[in-house]
N, C-alpha and C positions, 0 to 999 in steps of 0.2 A: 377629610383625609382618608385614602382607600387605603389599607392595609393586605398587604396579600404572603401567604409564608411561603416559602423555597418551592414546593413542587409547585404550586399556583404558579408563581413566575415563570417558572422553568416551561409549563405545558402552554401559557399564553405567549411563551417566545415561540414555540413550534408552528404559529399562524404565521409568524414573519417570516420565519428559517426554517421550514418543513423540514430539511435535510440534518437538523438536530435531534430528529426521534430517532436513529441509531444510537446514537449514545443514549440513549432516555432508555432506551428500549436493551442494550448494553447490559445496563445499572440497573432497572428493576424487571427486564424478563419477560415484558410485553410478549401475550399471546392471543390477545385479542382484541382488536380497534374498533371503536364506532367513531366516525364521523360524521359531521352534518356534510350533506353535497351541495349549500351556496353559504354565503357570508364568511365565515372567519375561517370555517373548518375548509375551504374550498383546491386551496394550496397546498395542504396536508395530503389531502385527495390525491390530486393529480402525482404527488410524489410514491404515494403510498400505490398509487397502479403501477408505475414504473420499476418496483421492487421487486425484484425476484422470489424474492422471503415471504413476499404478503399476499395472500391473493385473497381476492371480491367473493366474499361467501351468498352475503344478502346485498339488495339496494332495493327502496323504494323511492317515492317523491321528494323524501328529507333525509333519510341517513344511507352510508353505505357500512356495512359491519364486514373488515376483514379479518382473517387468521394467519398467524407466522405458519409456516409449512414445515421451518425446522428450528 
């Protein structure tokens, strides 16, 4: 039996519904993202470039690292 507590849940629902780290990010303040760019983190990604608020600081082969602007 896997066991996971509230924010664990909470951050592995953002792979299905990217569009839930507004509120994530809301609630505790988010100022700075790393993703991975294939597998889980992938859909995070593609949401996280389309946001006004976040922009692409770093990227290489496996992660991209953004920052909120405000």
């Amino acid at each position: 039996m896997t066991v996971y507590s509230e924010h664990m849940t909470q951050m592995l629902a953002l792979y299905a519904h990217p569009e839930r780290f507004a509120a994530l990010e809301a609630r505790w303040g988010f100022r700075l993202c790393v993703v991975l760019r294939e597998g889980n983190g992938a859909a995070l990604t593609r949401w996280l470039l389309t946001q006004a608020r976040w922009q692409l600081r770093y990227q290489d082969a496996r992660v991209l690292i953004f920052t909120r602007t405000s």
